[in-house]
GUVO-484781 format. One record per residue (C-alpha): x, y, z; residue number from 1. Coordinates in pm, whole numbers, plus 50000, padded with zeros to 5 digits. Example, Ala and Ser with C-alpha at 12.3 -4.5 7.8 and 13.67 -1.06 7.14 Angstrom:
BEGIN
px->51230 | py->49550 | pz->50780 | pos->1;
px->51367 | py->49894 | pz->50714 | pos->2;
***
This chain:
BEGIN
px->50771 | py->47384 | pz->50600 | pos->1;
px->50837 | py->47788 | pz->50642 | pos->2;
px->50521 | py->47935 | pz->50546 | pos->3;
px->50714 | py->48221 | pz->50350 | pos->4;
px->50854 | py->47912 | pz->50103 | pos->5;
px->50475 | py->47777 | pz->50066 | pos->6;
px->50449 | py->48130 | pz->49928 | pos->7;
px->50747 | py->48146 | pz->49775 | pos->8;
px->50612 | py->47774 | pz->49574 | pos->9;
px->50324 | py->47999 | pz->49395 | pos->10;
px->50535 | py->48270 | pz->49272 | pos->11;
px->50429 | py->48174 | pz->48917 | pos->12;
px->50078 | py->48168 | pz->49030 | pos->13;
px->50085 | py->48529 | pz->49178 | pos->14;
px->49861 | py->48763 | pz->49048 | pos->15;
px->49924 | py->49124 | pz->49036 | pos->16;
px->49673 | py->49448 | pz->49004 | pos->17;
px->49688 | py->49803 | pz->48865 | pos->18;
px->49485 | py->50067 | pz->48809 | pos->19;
px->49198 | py->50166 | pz->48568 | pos->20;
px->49327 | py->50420 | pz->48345 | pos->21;
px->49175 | py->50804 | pz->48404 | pos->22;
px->49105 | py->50911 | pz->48033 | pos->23;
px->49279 | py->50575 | pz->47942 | pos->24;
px->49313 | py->50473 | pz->47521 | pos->25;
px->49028 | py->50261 | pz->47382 | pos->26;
px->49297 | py->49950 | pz->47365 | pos->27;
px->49265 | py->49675 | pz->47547 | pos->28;
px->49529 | py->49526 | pz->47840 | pos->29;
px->49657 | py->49185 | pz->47737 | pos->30;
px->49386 | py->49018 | pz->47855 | pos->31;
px->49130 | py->49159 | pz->47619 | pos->32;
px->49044 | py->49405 | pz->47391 | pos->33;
px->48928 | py->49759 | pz->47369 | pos->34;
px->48596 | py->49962 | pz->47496 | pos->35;
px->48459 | py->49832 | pz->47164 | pos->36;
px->48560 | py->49450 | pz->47169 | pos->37;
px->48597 | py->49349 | pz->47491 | pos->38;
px->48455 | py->49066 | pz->47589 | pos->39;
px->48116 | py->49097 | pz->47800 | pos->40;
px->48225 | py->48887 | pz->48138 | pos->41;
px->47935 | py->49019 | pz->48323 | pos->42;
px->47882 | py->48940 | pz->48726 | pos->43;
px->48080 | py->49029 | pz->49030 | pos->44;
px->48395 | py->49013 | pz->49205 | pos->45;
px->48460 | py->49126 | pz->49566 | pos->46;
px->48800 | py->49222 | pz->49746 | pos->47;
px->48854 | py->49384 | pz->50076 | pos->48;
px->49191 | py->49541 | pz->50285 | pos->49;
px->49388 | py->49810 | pz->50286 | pos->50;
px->49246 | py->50209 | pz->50233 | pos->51;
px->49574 | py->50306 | pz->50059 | pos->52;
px->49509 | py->50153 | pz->49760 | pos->53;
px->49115 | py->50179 | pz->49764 | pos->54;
px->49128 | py->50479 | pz->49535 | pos->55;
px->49293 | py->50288 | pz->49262 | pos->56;
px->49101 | py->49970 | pz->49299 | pos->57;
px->48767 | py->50171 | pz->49275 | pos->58;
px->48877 | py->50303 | pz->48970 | pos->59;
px->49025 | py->50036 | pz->48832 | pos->60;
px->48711 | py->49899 | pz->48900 | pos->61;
px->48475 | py->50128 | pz->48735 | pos->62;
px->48710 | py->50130 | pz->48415 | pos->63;
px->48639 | py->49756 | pz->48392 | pos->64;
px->48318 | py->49760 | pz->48401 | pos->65;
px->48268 | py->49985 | pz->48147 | pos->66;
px->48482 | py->49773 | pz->47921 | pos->67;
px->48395 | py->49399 | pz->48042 | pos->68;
px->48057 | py->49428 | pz->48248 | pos->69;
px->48166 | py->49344 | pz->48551 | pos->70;
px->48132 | py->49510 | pz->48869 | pos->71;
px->48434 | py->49498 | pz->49113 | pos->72;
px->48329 | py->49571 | pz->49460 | pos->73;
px->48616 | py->49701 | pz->49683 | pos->74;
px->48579 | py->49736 | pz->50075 | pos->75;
px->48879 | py->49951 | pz->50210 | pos->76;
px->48861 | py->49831 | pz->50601 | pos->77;
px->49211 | py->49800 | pz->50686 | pos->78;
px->49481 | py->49546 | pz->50563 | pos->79;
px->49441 | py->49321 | pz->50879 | pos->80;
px->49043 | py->49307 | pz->50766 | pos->81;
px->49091 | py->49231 | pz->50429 | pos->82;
px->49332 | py->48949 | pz->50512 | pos->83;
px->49086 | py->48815 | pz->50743 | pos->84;
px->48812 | py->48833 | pz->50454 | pos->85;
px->48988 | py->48679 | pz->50271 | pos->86;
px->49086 | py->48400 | pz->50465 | pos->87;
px->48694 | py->48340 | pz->50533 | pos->88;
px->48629 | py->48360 | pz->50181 | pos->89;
px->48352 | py->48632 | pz->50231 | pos->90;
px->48570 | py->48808 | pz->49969 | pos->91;
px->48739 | py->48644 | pz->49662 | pos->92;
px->49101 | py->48905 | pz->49708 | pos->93;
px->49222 | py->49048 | pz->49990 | pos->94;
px->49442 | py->49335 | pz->49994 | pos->95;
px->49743 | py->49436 | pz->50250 | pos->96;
px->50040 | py->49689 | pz->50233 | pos->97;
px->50267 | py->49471 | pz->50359 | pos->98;
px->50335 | py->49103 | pz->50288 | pos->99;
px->50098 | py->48803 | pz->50422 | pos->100;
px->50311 | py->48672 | pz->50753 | pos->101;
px->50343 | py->48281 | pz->50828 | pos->102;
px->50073 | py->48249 | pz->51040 | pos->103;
px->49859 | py->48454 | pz->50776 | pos->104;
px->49967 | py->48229 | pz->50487 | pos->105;
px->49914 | py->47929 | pz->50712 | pos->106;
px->49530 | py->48011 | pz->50776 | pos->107;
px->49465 | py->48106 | pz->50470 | pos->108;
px->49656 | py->47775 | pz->50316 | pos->109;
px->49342 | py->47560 | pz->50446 | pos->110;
px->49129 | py->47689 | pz->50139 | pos->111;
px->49421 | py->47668 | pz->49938 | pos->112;
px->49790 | py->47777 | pz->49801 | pos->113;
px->49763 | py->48172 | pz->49892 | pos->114;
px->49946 | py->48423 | pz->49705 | pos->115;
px->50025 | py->48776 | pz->49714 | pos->116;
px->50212 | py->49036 | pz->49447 | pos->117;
px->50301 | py->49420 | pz->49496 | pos->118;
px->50056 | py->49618 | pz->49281 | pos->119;
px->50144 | py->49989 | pz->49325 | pos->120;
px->50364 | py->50218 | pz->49515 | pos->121;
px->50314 | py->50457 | pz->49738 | pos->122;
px->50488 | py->50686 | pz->50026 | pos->123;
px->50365 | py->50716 | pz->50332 | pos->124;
px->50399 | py->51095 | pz->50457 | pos->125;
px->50471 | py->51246 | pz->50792 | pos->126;
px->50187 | py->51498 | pz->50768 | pos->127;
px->50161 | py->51793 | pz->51015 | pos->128;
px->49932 | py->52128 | pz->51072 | pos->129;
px->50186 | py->52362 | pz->51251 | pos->130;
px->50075 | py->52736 | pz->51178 | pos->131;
px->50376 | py->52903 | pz->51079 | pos->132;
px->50537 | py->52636 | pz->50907 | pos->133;
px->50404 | py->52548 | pz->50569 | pos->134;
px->50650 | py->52349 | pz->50413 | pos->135;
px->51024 | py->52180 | pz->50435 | pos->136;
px->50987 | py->52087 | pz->50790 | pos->137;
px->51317 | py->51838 | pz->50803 | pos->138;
px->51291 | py->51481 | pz->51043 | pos->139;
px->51460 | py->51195 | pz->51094 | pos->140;
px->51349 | py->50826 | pz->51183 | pos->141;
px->51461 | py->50892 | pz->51568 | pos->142;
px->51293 | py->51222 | pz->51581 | pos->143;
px->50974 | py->51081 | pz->51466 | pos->144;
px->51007 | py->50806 | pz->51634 | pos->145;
px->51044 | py->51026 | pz->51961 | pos->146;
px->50746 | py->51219 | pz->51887 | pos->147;
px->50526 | py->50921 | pz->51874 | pos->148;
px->50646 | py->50759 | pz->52203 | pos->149;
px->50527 | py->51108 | pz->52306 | pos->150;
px->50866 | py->51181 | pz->52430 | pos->151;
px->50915 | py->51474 | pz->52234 | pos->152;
px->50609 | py->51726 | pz->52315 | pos->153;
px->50646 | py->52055 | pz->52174 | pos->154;
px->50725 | py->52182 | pz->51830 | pos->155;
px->51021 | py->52397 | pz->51951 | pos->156;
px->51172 | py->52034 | pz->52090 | pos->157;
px->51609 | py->52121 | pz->52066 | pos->158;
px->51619 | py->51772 | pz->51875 | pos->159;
px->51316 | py->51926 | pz->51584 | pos->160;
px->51536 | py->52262 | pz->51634 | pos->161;
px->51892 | py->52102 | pz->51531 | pos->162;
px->51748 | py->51962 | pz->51189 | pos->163;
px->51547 | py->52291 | pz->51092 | pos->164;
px->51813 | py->52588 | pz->51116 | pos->165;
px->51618 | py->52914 | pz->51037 | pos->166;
px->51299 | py->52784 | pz->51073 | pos->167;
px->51074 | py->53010 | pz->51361 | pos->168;
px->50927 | py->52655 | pz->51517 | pos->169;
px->50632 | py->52774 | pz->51784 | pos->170;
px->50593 | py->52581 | pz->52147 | pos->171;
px->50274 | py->52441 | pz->52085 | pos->172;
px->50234 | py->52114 | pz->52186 | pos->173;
px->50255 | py->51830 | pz->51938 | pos->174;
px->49959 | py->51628 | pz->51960 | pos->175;
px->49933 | py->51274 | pz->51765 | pos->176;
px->49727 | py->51086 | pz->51557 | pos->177;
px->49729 | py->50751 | pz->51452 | pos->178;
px->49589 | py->50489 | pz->51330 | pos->179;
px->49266 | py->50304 | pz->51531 | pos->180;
px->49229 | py->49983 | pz->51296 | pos->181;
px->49438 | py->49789 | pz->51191 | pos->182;
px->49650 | py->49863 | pz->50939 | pos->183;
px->49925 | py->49786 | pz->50656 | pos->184;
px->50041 | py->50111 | pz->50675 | pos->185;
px->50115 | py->50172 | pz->51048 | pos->186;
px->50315 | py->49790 | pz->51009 | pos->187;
px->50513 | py->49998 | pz->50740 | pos->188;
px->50522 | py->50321 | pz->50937 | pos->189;
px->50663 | py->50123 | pz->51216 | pos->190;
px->50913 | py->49908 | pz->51061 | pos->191;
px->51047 | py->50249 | pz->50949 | pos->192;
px->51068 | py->50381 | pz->51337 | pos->193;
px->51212 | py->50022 | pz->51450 | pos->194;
px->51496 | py->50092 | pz->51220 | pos->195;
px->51652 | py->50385 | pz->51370 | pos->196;
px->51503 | py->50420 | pz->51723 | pos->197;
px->51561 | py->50037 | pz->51983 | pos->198;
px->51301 | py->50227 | pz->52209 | pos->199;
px->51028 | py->50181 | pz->51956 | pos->200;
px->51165 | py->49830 | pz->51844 | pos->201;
px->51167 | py->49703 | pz->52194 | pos->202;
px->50851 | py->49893 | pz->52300 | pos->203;
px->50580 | py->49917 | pz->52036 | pos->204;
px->50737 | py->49743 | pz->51817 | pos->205;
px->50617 | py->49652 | pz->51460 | pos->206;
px->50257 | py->49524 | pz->51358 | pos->207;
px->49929 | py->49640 | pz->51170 | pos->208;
px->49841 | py->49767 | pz->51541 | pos->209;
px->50050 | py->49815 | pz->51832 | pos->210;
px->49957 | py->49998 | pz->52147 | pos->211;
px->50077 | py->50358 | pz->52091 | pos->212;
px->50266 | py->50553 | pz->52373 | pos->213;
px->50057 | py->50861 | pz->52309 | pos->214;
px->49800 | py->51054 | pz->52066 | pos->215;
px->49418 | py->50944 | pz->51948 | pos->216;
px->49336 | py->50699 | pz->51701 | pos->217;
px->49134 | py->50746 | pz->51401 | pos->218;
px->48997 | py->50495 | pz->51141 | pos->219;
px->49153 | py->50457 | pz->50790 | pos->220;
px->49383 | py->50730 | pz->50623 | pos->221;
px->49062 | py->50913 | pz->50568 | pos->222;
px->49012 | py->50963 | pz->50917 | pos->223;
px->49409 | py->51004 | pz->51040 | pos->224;
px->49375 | py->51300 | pz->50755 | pos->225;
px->49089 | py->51455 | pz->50861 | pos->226;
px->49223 | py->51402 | pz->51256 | pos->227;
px->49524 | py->51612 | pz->51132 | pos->228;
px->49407 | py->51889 | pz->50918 | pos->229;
px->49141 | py->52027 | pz->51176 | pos->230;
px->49409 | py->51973 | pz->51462 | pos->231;
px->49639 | py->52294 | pz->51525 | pos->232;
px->49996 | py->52115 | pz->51589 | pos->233;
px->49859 | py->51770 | pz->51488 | pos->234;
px->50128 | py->51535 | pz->51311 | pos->235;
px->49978 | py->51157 | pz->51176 | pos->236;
px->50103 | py->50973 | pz->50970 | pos->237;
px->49929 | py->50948 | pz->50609 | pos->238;
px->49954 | py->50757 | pz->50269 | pos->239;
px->50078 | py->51016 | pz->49993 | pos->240;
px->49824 | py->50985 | pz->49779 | pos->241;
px->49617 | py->51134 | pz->50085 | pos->242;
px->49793 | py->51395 | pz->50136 | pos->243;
px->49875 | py->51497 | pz->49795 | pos->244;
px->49478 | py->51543 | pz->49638 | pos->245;
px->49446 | py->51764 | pz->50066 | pos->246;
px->49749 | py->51957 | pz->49964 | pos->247;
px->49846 | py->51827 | pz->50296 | pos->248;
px->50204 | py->51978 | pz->50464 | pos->249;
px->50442 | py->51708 | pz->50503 | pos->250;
px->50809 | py->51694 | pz->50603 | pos->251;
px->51078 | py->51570 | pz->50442 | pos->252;
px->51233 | py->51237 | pz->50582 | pos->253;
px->51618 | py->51186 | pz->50586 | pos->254;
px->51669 | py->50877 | pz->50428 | pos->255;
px->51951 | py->50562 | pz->50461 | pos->256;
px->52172 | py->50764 | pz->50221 | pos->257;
px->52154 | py->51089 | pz->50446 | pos->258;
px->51937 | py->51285 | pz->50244 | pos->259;
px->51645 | py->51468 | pz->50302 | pos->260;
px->51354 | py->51386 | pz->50063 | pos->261;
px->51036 | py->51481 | pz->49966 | pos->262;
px->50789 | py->51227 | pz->49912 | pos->263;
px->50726 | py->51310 | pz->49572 | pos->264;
px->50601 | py->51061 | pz->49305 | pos->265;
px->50925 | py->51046 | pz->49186 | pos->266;
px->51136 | py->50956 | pz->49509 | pos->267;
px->50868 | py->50695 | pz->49581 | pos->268;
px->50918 | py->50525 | pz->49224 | pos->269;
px->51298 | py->50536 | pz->49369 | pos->270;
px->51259 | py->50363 | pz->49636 | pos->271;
px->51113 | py->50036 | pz->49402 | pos->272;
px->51464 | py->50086 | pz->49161 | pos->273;
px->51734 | py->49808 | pz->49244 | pos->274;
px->51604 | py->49588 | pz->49473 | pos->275;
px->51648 | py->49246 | pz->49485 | pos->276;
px->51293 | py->49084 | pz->49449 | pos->277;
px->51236 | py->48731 | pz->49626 | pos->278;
px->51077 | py->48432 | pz->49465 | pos->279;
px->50723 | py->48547 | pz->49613 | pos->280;
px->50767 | py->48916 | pz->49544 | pos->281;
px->50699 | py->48997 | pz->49880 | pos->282;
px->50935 | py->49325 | pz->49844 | pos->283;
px->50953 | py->49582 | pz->50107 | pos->284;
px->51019 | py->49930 | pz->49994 | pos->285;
px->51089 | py->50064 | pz->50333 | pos->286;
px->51424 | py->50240 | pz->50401 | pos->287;
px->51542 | py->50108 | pz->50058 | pos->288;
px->51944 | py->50203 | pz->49963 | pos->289;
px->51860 | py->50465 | pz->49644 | pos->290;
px->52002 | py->50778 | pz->49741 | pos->291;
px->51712 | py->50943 | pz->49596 | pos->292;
px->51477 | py->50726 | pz->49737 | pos->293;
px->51177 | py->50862 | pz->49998 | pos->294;
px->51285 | py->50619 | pz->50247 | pos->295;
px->50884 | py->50572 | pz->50373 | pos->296;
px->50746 | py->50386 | pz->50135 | pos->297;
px->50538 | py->50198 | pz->50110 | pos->298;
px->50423 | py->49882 | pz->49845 | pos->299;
px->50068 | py->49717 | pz->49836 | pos->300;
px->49970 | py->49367 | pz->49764 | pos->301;
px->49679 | py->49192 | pz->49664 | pos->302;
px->49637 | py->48830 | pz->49819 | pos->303;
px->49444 | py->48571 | pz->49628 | pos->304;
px->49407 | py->48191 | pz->49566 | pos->305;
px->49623 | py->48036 | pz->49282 | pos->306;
px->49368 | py->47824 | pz->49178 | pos->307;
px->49048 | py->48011 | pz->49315 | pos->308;
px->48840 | py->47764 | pz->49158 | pos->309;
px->48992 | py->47556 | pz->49407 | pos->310;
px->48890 | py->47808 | pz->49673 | pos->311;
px->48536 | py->47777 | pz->49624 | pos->312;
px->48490 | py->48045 | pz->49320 | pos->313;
px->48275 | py->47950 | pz->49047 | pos->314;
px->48469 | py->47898 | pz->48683 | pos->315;
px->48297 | py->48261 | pz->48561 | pos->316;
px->48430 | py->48473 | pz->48839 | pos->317;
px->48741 | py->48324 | pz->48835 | pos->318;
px->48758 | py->48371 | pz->48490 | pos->319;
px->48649 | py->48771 | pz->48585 | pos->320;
px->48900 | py->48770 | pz->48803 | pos->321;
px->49198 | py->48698 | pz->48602 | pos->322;
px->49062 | py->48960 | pz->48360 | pos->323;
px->49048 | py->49229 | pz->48557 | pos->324;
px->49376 | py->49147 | pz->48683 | pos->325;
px->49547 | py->49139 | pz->48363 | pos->326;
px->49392 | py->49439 | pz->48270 | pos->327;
px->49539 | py->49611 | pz->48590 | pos->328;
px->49872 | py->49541 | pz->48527 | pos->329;
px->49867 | py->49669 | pz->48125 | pos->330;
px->49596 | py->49943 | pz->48092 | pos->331;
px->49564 | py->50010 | pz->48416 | pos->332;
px->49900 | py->50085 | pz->48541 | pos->333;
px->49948 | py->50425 | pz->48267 | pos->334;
px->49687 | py->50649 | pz->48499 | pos->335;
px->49895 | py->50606 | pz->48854 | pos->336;
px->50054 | py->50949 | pz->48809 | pos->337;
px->49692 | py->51110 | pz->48801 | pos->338;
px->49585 | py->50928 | pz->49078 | pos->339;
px->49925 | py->51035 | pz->49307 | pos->340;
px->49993 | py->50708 | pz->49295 | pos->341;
px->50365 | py->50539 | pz->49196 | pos->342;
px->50427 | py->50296 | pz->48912 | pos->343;
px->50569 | py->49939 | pz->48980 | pos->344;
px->50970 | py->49929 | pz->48844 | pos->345;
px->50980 | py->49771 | pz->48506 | pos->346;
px->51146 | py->49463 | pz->48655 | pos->347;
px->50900 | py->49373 | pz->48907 | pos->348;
px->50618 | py->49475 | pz->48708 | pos->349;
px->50769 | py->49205 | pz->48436 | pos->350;
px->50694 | py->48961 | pz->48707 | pos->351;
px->50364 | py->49045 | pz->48799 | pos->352;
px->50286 | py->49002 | pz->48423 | pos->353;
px->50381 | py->48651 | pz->48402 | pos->354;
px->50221 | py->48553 | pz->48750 | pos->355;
px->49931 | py->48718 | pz->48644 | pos->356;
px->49848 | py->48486 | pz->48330 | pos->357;
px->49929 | py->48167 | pz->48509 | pos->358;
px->49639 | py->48202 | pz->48744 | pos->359;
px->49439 | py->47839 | pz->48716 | pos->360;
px->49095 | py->47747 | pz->48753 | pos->361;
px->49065 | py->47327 | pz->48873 | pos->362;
px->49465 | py->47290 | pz->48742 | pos->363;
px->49347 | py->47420 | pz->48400 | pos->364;
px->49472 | py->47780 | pz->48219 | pos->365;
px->49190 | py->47999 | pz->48307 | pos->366;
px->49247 | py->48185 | pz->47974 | pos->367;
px->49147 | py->48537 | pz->47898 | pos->368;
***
């Protein structure tokens, strides 16, 4: 059977996350009540994956255990690691940007029915240090894609030039940075390039890694930032949230409508509007039709077990676990904006709801 449809058969299992609420109200998600009567869960729960996300999850995490007692420990090493983690069971949710693959949902299927739902949004920017030019630098998928197959090496480049009319572009060279681990977000940033340039579909191609044409690596979006901002002419590309608490300069991507955006909170949330979401909700935001949509961006999932009892977790964590969902997806989800982070549509956040409260423990309602 196609792995994607062993996904697809736990779509009413999937359980979805948000984010702890920054100066959230005192009442309770659906799951339980306020600071004052929530229920005391007390112990642990582990996850591991993606570092686009990790600022959300962390305080998600410290929101919930102020309110429930438990601590939620969150390792941001990469979706690829987190998957693998997960798989292993050294973590009890994993966490990718893009959606488990059929060989990933057929390892992890040996410790039980895997599932995975989009939690948040986010865009992923094409950030750049170019003295001179400080903001509204214009690109397109080809011309970015050309710059990372290190094709295009100066800023000045006729094809940069043609976009940017009126803009004083300098001849310093363009040097790249990327991604060393791997990585949600470079499969994201790359299914983007595959779209509009066959050099890049037929060369690097699309993955969490690939071998890149040109430019030096650097762990996690922390470390393609930093790479970046102390880099004269340095272009990487970075999750928004990133660049938005740097103030980071980033260019604004003509999208499949033939617009120029700016990845702004608000043409991320675009890019989640009117899209048709399959059984397993394994959505991809990338390119999407809105005409106001920032066509780079970029959804996040968390992978679990539906019945993680089943998986090896004891009744009490799994219990935890559906908690602090639950609580993710109502409380958590009104604080995104304040952490530069995009809300889930209304539709697909509906979903996630549902999936969310169906999560079992031995075949039995885990309850809340």
């Amino acid at each position: 059977m196609n792995q994607r449809k062993i996904l697809a058969l736990g779509a009413t299992g999937v359980i979805a996350l948000g984010v702890a609420a920054c100066g959230s109200s005192n009442k309770g998600s659906s799951g339980g009540g306020g600071n004052e009567n929530a229920q005391q869960l007390g112990g642990s729960i582990s996850g591991a994956g993606a570092t686009f996300p990790a600022p959300v999850y962390q305080e998600w995490g410290s929101r919930f255990k102020q309110q429930f007692g438990t601590t939620v420990n969150y390792q941001a090493i990469g979706s690829g690691g987190g998957i693998a983690q997960f798989t292993q069971k050294t973590v009890q949710f994993g966490a990718s940007d893009a959606a488990m693959t059929d060989d990933e949902i057929k390892a992890a299927s040996k410790n039980g029915q895997p599932v995975h739902v989009p939690t948040v949004l986010g865009a992923v920017t094409v950030a750049y240090n170019l003295d001179g030019v400080d903001k509204g630098l214009k690109l397109d998928g080809a011309t970015i894609a050309d710059i990372f197959l290190g094709k295009i090496k100066q800023w000045n480049d006729p094809k940069i030039k043609a976009m940017n009319s009126g803009v004083n572009l300098p001849s310093s060279n363009v040097t790249v940075c990327h991604r060393s681990d791997e990585s949600g977000t470079t499969k994201n940033f790359t299914a983007f390039l595959a779209d509009y340039s066959p050099a890049w579909k037929s060369g690097p191609g699309v993955d969490k890694t690939v071998k890149w044409p040109t430019g030096t690596g650097a762990k996690g979006n922390d470390g393609v930032a930093a790479a970046v901002k102390q880099t004269d002419g340095a272009v990487g590309y970075v999750e928004q949230a990133y660049a938005l608490q740097n103030n980071f300069t980033t260019a604004d991507i003509k999208n499949k409508a033939g617009q120029f955006v700016q990845p702004t909170l608000g043409s991320t949330s675009a890019a989640g509007q009117g899209l048709n979401i399959p059984t397993d909700l394994g959505i991809s935001t990338i390119d999407a039709p809105n005409t106001t949509a920032y066509p780079i961006t970029s959804q996040t999932f968390v992978d679990v077990y539906k019945d993680p009892c089943k998986a090896g977790m004891k009744q009490s964590d799994a219990k935890a676990l559906g908690t602090f969902l639950d609580y993710g997806l109502g409380e958590g989800q009104s604080s995104l904006g304040q952490l530069f982070y995009a809300k889930l549509p209304a539709p697909l956040l509906a979903k996630s709801k549902a999936a969310a409260q169906s999560l079992t423990c031995n075949g039995s309602a885990i309850g809340a």
